[in-house]
C-alpha positions as a Python dict, from the first residue, in 0.01 Angstrom:
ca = {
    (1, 'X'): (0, 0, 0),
    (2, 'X'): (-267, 112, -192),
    (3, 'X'): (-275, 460, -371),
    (4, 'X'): (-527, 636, -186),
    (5, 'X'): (-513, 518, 151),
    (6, 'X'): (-473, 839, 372),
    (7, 'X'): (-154, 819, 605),
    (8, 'X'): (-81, 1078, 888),
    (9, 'X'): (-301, 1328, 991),
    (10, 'X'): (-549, 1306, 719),
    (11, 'X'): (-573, 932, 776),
    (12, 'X'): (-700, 1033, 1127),
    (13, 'X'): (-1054, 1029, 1236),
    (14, 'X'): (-1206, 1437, 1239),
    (15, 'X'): (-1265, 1424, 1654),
    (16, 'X'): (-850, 1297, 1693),
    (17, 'X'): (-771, 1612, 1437),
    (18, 'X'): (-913, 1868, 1639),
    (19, 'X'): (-826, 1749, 1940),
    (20, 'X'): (-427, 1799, 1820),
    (21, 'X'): (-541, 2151, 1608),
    (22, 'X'): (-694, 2235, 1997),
    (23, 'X'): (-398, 2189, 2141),
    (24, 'X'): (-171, 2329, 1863),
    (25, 'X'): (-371, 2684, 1858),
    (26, 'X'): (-321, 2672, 2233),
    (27, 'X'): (26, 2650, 2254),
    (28, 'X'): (33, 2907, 2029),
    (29, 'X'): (-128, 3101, 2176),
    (30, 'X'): (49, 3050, 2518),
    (31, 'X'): (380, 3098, 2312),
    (32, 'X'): (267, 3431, 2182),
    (33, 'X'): (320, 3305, 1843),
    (34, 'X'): (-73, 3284, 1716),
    (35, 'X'): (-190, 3492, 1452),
    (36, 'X'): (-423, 3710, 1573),
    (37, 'X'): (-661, 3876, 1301),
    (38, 'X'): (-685, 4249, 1260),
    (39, 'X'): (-1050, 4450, 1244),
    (40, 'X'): (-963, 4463, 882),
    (41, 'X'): (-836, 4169, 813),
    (42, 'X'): (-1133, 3982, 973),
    (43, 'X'): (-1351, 4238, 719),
    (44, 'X'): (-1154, 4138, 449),
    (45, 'X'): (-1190, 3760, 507),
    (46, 'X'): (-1536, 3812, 530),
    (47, 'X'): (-1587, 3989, 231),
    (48, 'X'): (-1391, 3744, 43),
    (49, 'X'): (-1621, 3418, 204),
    (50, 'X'): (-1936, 3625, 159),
    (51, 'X'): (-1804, 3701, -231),
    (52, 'X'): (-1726, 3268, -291),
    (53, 'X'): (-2062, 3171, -94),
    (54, 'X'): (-2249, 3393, -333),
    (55, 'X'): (-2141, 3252, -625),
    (56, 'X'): (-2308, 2936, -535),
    (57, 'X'): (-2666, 3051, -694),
    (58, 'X'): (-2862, 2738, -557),
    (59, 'X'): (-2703, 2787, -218),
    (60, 'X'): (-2847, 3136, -223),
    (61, 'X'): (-3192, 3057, -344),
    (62, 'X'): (-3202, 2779, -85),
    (63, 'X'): (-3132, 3042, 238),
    (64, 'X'): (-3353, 3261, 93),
    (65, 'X'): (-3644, 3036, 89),
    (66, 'X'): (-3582, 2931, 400),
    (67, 'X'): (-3530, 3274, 502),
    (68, 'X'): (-3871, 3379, 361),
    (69, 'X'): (-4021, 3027, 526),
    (70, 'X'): (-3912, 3129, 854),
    (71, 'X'): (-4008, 3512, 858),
    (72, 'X'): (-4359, 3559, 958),
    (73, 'X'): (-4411, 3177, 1078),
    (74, 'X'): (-4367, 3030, 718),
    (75, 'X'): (-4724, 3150, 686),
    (76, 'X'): (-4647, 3408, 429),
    (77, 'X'): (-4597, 3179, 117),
    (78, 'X'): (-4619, 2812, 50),
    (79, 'X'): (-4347, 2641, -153),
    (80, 'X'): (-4546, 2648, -497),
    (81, 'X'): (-4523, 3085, -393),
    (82, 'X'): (-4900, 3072, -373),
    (83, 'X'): (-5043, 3347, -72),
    (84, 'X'): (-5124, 3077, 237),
    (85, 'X'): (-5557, 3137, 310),
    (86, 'X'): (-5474, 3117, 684),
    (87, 'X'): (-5636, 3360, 813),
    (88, 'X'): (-5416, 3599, 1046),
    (89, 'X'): (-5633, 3497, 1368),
    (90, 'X'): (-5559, 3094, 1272),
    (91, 'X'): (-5877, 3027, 1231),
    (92, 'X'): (-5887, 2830, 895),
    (93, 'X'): (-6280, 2770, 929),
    (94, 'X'): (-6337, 3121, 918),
    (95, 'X'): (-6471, 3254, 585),
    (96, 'X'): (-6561, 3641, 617),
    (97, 'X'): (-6577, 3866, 262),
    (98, 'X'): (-6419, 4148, 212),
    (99, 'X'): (-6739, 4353, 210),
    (100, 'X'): (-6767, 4231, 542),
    (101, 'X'): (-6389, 4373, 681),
    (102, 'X'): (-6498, 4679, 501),
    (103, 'X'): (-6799, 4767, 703),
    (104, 'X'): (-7064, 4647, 456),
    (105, 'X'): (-7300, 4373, 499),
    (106, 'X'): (-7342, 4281, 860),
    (107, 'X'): (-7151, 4539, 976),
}
């Protein structure tokens, strides 16, 4: 046999291992046996993922940019962080000065 041919559960495909966790947690559950978390121990789990996700600075830049992408339509900034010149009606053709938003010329 070779040395890292996965036997057992691990050998399994991922659908056939849930499908036994599923019915595992139910019994469980049924049995009165299941952990159940506390308000605080679900806070402290949190904190703890929150703290190891964090460490993972490309992660975080990555959700932020797509954070920042998504807020506002993505029209805010472009990926090179340049202002997009969309203006807000979505009208791209439209090329008005400022003097003219201020009430001068024209106006």
């Amino acid at each position: 046999m070779a040395e890292n041919e996965r036997r057992g559960f691990a050998g399994m495909d991922q659908e056939k291992q849930r499908q036994i966790a599923r019915k595992g947690g139910k019994a469980a559950h049924e049995k009165g046996t299941a952990h159940e978390f506390t308000p605080e121990e679900a806070r402290e789990a949190g904190r703890k993922g929150g703290e190891a996700v964090s460490r993972d600075r490309e992660h975080m830049s990555r959700i932020g940019r797509e954070g920042g992408l998504s807020s506002r339509g993505g029209q805010g900034r472009s990926d090179s962080g340049q202002r997009s010149h969309t203006p807000s009606n979505g009208n791209e053709d439209s090329e008005s000065s400022d003097a003219e938003h201020a009430g001068g010329a024209g106006a």
